[in-house]
Structures are given as structure tokens and as C-alpha cells.
N, C-alpha and C positions, 0 to 999 in steps of 0.2 A: 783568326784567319788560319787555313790548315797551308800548309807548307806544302808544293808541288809531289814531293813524296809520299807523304800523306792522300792525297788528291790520287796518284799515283795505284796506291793499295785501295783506295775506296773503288774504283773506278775498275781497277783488276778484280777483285771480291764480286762486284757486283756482276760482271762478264762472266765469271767462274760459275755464278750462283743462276744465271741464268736460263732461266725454263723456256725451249724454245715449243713449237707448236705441236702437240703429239703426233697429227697426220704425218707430217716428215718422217717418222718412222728413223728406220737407219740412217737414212739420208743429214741426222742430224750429228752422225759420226766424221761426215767431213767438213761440214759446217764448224763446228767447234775446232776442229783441225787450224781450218784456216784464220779462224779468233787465236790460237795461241799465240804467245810471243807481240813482238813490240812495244815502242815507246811509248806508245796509251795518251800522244803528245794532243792528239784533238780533245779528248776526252779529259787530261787537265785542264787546258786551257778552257771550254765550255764550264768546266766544274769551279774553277777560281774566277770565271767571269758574273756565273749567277749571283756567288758568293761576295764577291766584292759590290756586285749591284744590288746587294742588300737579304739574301733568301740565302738559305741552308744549301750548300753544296747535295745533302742529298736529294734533292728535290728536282735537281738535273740529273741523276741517274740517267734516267728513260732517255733524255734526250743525249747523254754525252756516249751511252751506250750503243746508240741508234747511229752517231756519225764513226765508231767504230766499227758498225755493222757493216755500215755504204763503204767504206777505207776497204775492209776486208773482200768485199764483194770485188770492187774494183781491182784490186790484188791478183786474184782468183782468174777473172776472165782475163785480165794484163797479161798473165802468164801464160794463154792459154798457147797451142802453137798456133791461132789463127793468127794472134797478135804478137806478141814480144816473142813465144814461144822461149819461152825460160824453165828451164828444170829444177832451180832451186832458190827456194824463197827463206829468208831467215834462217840460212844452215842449216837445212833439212829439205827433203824432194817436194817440189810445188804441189798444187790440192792436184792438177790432173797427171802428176806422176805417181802418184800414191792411188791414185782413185781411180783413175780412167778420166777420159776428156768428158764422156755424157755425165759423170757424177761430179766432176768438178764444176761442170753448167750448170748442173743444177745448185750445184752449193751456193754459188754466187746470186744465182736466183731467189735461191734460198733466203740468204741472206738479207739483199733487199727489201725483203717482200718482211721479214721481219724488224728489219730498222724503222719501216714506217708503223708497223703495228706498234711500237714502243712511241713514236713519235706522236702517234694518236690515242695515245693513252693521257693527254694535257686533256683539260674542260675547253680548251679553245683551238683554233685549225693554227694557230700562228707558225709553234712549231713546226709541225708537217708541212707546211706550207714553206716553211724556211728551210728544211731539208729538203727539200723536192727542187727547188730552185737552186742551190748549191749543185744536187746529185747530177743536175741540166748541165749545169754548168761546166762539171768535171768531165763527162761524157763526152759534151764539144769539144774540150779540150782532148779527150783520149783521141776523136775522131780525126784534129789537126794531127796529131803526132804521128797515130799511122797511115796517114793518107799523103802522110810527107809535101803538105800545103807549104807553100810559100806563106809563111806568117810569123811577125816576131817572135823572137823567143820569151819574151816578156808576156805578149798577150795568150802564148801556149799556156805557158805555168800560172800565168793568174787563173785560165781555166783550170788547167786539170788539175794541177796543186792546192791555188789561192783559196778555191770556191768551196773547199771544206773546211781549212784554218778560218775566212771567214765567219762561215758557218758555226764553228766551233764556238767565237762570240756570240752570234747572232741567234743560237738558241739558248746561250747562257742570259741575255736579254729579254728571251719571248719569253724563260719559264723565269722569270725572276718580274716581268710586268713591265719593264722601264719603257716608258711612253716613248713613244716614234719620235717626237719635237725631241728628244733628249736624247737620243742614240748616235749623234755625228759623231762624237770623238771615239765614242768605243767603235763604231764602223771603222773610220780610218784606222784603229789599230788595227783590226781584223783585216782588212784590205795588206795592211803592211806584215803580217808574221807570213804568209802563205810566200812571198818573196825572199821574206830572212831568211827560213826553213830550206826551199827549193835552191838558192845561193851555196847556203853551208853543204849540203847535200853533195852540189856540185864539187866544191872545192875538196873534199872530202873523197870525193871518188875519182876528182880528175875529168870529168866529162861537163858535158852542159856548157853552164856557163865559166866554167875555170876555163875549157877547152877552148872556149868563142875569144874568150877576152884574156886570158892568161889569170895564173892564181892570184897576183899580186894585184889588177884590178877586178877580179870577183870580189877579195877580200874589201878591195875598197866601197864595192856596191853593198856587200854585207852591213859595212859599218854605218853606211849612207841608212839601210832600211831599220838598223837598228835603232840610230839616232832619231828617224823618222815613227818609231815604235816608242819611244820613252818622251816625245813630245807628246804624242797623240794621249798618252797616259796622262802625261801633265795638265792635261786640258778635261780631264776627267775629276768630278768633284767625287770623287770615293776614295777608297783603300783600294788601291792596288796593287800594293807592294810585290802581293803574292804574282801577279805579271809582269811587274819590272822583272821578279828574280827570273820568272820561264825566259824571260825576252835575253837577259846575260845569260844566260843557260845557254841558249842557241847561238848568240855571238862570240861568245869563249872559245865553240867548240873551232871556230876560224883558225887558229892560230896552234 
């Protein structure tokens, strides 16, 4: 089993090495802009789920790449000034401060349009089809946030967060084969990291849910979803070591 680090470097390599569609032309300069940098955290977790589900960590490439494609994309228009209107993304100027707002729309365009090409690069639609229902997902959720609905805070971030950590399992399952009747336990984990993640985040920056509830019960819901993450594991007949370690990874960072 490769170790999150490892997982880490495969997953980066492969993004780096990636051939995106020649018609993009230049357009594929802000494209790659907006792939550099970040925790790569979907794309281990998709790559130590296939692998613990029994298939070679490379074999999920295409698809752990493709839920960094949709992260990126989402990034991209989040920033745009229509929505968050953010100037700086990962310590450096957002894609449409560097590019312009039409090239940064497009990048994100871009982008999408190439996460499913890699996602339809499996012999079967499962994947694609497992992205496409996450990407839904997250979108709803982009739409509660800026349209300032009156809707839990919980049910925001299970969409706009949850539905690609999710995801992240649920295509390390489609490209690894594990039969539907066998997927409850790994679902519930995947249902539970898109909460650990969005928690620690908060806590971290002081907003969200530290903000709603104070740090010292955020921290408590942290430990609650973590607990609830190394059960869900428990009830899994593999190796999963390598996601117990990602899952204390994101709970440590609590404290």
C-alpha cells in the first residue's frame, strides 16, 4: 500500500504530465495556471480507495485527475467577480486577475469539459456518471451559497464540499469494480470526510462553522465526524490503513 505521500507525487506527476486538447490552444496556459498548487486531497483519497478496494492506484489516474479538474474549475468561476469575487487564490492572483474574466471563463470551461474526457476514458459510463452527479451536486451547493438561501449549514457543505470528497471514494470504487451490494461502508465514509475537511477548514480560518458554533464545539463536531470516519472504515473488509492515516491527517490538523 503507497502511503498518502506517495499517492501525493503520483497524482501530482500525473497532472503535470498531462496532455490537455490541442484545439485549446493558448487557452491551455490558464488552464494549467489554475491546476497548480494544492493538497491533491481528492485525488489521494480516490487513489488509496481504488487501491485498498483491490486495483493498482494507477488505474485511477484518469479519474482522481478528472475530480481535480472539476475542484479547479470550481475555484476558477468561485472567484470570479460575479461570485466571491476573490483576487487571490493559493498566494498568488486568481485565474481572472492574471487572465482577464473572459479567459478565466473559459479556463473553468475548459477545465470541465476536460475532467469528463478523462472520466470517459474507463470501458464503462460508471465513472462519468459518478462525476457528473457529484459536479450536480456541488454546483447546488455553489447556487445555496450565493443566492444567500435560508438553508442549513450542513446541507450547504455536504453539497458544495461533500459531493466531491464523496466522489473521490465513489470513483476509486467504479474503477476498481466493487459491486454496488458492497459499497455501503465505503459510501458512509465518503458521505463523512467532505464534513471532516469543510469543519477543519473552518476552524482553521475562523469562519463557517467555528464562527456559527465557536472553535471549541466545531472542534467537537470535527472529532464526532472523525470517529464517525474510522468506524465507517472498520466496517470495511480491506486494507485501509492508508485512509485511516488521510482521515488523522485532517483531524490533527484541529488542534
Amino acid at each position: 500500500m503507497q502511503a498518502p505521500d506517495e499517492l501525493f507525487r503520483l497524482a501530482e506527476g500525473y497532472l503535470a504530465d498531462l496532455a490537455l486538447t490541442p484545439e485549446l490552444g493558448a487557452q491551455q496556459d490558464s488552464m494549467r495556471y489554475a491546476l497548480e498548487g494544492g493538497k491533491r486531497i481528492r485525488a489521494v483519497i480516490c487513489l488509496a480507495t481504488a487501491e485498498a478496494a483491490g486495483t493498482e492506484p494507477e488505474a485511477a489516474l484518469p479519474a482522481a485527475a478528472a475530480l481535480e479538474l472539476v475542484h479547479a474549475f470550481s475555484l476558477v468561476h468561485d472567484d470570479l467577480p460575479a461570485l466571491d469575487d476573490d483576487d487571490e487564490r493559493r498566494g498568488r492572483p486568481s485565474a481572472h486577475v492574471a487572465f482577464g474574466e473572459g479567459v478565466a471563463l473559459l479556463a473553468g470551461d475548459g477545465l470541465l469539459a476536460e475532467a469528463f474526457r478523462l472520466a470517459l476514458s474507463y470501458p464503462t459510463a460508471g465513472p462519468a456518471r459518478e462525476l457528473a452527479e457529484a459536479t450536480l451536486g456541488m454546483i447546488g451547493g455553489q447556487y445555496l451559497d450565493i443566492t444567500g438561501a435560508d438553508v442549513d449549514l450542513a446541507e450547504l457543505h455536504r453539497l458544495k464540499t461533500g459531493r466531491l470528497f464523496a466522489a473521490a471514494v465513489g470513483l476509486g470504487l467504479q474503477v476498481a469494480g466493487v459491486p454496488e451490494a458492497e459499497q455501503a461502508p465505503w459510501r458512509a465514509f465518503g458521505e463523512e470526510l467532505g464534513l471532516l475537511f469543510q469543519v477543519v477548514d473552518d476552524i482553521l480560518d475562523g469562519d463557517g462553522y467555528a464562527a456559527r458554533l465557536g472553535v471549541d464545539e466545531a472542534r467537537g463536531l470535527a472529532g464526532e465526524s472523525a470517529e464517525r470516519s474510522w468506524g465507517a472504515l472498520a466496517a470495511i473488509p480491506a486494507d485501509t490503513t492508508v485512509l485511516r492515516a488521510i482521515v488523522d491527517g485532517l483531524a490533527v490538523r484541529t488542534t
